[in-house]
N, C-alpha and C positions, 0 to 999 in steps of 0.2 A: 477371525472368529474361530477359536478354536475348541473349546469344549462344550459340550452338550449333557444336558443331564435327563435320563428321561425317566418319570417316571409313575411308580404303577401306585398299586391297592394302597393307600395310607398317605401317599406322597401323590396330592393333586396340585399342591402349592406350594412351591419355595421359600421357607422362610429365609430373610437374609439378604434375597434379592433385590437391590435397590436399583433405580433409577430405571424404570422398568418401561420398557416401549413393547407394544405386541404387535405383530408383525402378522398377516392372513398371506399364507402363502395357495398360489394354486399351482397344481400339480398335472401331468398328464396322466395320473393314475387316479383323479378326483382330489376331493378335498380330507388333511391329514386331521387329526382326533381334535384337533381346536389352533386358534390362532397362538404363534410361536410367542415366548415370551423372551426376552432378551433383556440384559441389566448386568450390571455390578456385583462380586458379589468378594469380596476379601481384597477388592481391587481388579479386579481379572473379571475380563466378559464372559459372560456365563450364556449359554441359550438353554431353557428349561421348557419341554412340549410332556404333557401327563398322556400318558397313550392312551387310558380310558374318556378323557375330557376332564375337564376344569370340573363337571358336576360328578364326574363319575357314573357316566351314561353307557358308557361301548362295553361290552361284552366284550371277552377274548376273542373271543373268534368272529368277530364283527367288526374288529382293528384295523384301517385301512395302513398296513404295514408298509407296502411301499409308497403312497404319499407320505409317511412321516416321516424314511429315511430320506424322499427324494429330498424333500423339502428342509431337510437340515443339511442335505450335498449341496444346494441351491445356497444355503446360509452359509458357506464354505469350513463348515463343523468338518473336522480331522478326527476328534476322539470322543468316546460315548461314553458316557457312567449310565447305566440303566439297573434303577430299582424294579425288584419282585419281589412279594409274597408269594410264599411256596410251603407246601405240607411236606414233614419230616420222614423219610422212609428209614432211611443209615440210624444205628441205635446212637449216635454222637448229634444225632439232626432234633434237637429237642427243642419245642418250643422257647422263642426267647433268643435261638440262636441264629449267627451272623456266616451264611457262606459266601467264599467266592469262589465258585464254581468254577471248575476246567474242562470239562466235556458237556455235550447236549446228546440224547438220543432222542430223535424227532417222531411223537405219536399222533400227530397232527396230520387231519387232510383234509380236503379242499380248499386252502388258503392261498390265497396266491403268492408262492416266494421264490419269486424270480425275475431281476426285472430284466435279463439275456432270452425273450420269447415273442415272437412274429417276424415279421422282416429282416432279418439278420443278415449280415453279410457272412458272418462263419455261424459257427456251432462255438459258443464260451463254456469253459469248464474253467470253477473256481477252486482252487485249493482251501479246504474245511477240514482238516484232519485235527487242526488244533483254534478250536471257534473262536477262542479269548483271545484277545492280547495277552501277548505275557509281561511286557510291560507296564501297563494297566491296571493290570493284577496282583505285578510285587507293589508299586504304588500302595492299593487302595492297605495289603497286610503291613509295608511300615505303618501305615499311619493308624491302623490299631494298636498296633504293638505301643507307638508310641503315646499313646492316650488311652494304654491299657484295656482297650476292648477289644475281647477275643475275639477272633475269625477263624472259619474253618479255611486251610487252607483246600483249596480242591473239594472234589465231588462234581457229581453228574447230575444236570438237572435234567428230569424228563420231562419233556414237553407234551401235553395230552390237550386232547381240541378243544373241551369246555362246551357250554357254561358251567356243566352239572359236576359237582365233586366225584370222585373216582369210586369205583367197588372195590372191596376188600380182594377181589380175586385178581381185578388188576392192579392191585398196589403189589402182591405178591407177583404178578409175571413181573413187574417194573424192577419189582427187589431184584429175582433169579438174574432179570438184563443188567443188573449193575445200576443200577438210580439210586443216587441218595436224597435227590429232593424232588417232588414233580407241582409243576406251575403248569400255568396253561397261557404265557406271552413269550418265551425263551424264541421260539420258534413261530415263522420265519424271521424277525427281528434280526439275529443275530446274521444269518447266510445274508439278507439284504442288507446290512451295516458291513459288512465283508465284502458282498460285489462293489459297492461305492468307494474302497478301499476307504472306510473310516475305522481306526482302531477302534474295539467293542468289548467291555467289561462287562461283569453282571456282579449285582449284590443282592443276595438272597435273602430274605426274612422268614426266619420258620415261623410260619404263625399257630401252626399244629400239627400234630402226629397224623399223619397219612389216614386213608380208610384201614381199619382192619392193623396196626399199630396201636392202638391206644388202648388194649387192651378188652378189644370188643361193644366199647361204648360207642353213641354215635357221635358227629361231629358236634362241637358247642361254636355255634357263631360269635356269642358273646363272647366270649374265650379269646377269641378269633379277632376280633375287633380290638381288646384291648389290646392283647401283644402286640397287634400292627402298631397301636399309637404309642404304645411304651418303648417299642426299638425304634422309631422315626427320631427319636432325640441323638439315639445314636448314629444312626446314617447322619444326619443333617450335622453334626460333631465331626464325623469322617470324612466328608466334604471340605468342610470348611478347614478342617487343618490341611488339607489337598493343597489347596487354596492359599491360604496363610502362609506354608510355608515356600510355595511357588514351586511345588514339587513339579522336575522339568518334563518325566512321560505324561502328565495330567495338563499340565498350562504349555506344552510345546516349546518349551526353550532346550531344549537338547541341541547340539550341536551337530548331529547328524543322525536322524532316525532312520531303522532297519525302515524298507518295505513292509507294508501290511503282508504281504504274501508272495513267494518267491514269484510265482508267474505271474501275478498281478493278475488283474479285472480289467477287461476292456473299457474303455471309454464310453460313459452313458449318455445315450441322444435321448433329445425333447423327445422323437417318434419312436424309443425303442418299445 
């Protein structure tokens, strides 16, 4: 079983997936955002978990992060396509538009993301210098190019704790740090898809201009709502050509894949 699809605000259900069995995994971190779904989907086994839940019930920051990667390690998932909605800060980040992100700056705290903490035999440090796959990542831009839907190549997604949408003064510190898009799941998602050595992509949906970008109006939910469901036709398009054409960083057929990360992640125990 090799690829995983997770994903967020718009995307609680895979359409396309057939032959569908769900799977309740338990975890030593509790229970992950809902039971795994597993099926067909262009031919190729798919696993698809919505971080929010199937109803769209968990908050960001109420995400049980490490049951969801544990419990797709446990499914022996190798590589992650994971959907976000995210607010536009970069003046190219405009509603409507498709990034794939290259860096994260982490504004998040209290979330648990780590699963190298208690009994340890050593001290793990993971190399994070570069969060994505880059494999993963030319993947997801042929397959726009090739079905003509523009991607931003790169950009930094910030990650901020949530629930509450951001102030106009911190969409401006975020700018000064370099953010072009800010979500509130990027983070820990991605560093624990990294300790489990699972390759980890991200695909971004602007769903609107940031606080304090839009030219000082406030946020439109509805606005908000619709983008999400008008670019889900095209992720779910971007998938599926993945898929279709058996593209080998996405479905594992490569002849011999880089390491996730030169030093690699220790091995994770039931009791770490």
């Amino acid at each position: 079983m090799h690829l995983a699809i997770i994903g967020g605000t718009g995307l609680s259900q895979l359409d396309g997936l057939e032959s569908v069995r769900h799977q309740v995994i338990s975890t030593p971190y509790g229970e992950p955002s809902g039971p795994v779904s597993i099926g067909q989907m262009a031919g190729c086994e798919v696993v698809f978990l919505p971080r929010h839940g199937y109803n769209h019930r968990i908050p960001p920051h109420g995400i049980n992060y490490r049951a969801n990667l544990w419990a797709l390690k446990e499914l022996g998932v190798e590589r992650i396509l994971a959907v976000s909605s995210v607010g536009g800060i970069a003046p190219g980040m405009q509603p409507g538009a498709l990034c794939v992100p290259d860096q994260i700056i982490d504004y998040t705290w209290g979330r648990p993301n780590t699963f190298f903490e208690g009994d340890l035999e050593a001290v793990t440090h993971v190399d994070f210098s570069y969060p994505y796959d880059a494999d993963l990542r030319a993947s997801l831009l042929r397959a726009g190019a090739a079905l003509s839907i523009p991607l931003m190549d790169g950009g930094t997604y910030g990650a901020t704790q949530g629930p509450r949408l951001e102030t106009a003064a911190e969409i401006q510190r975020m700018q000064r740090d370099g953010c072009d898009v800010v979500g509130m799941t990027g983070m820990p998602e991605a560093i624990l898809a990294r300790e489990c050595d699972i390759r980890y992509a991200s695909l971004n949906v602007v769903a609107n201009r940031a606080a304090g970008m839009n030219g000082g109006g406030l946020v439109d939910f509805h606005e908000i709502n619709q983008t999400i469901r008008d670019r889900m036709a095209a992720v779910r398009r971007l998938f599926l050509h993945l898929l279709n054409t058996r593209d080998c960083a996405v479905c594992g057929n490569a002849a011999s894949a880089a390491p996730v990360c030169a030093a690699g992640a220790a091995k994770l125990k039931p009791d770490a």
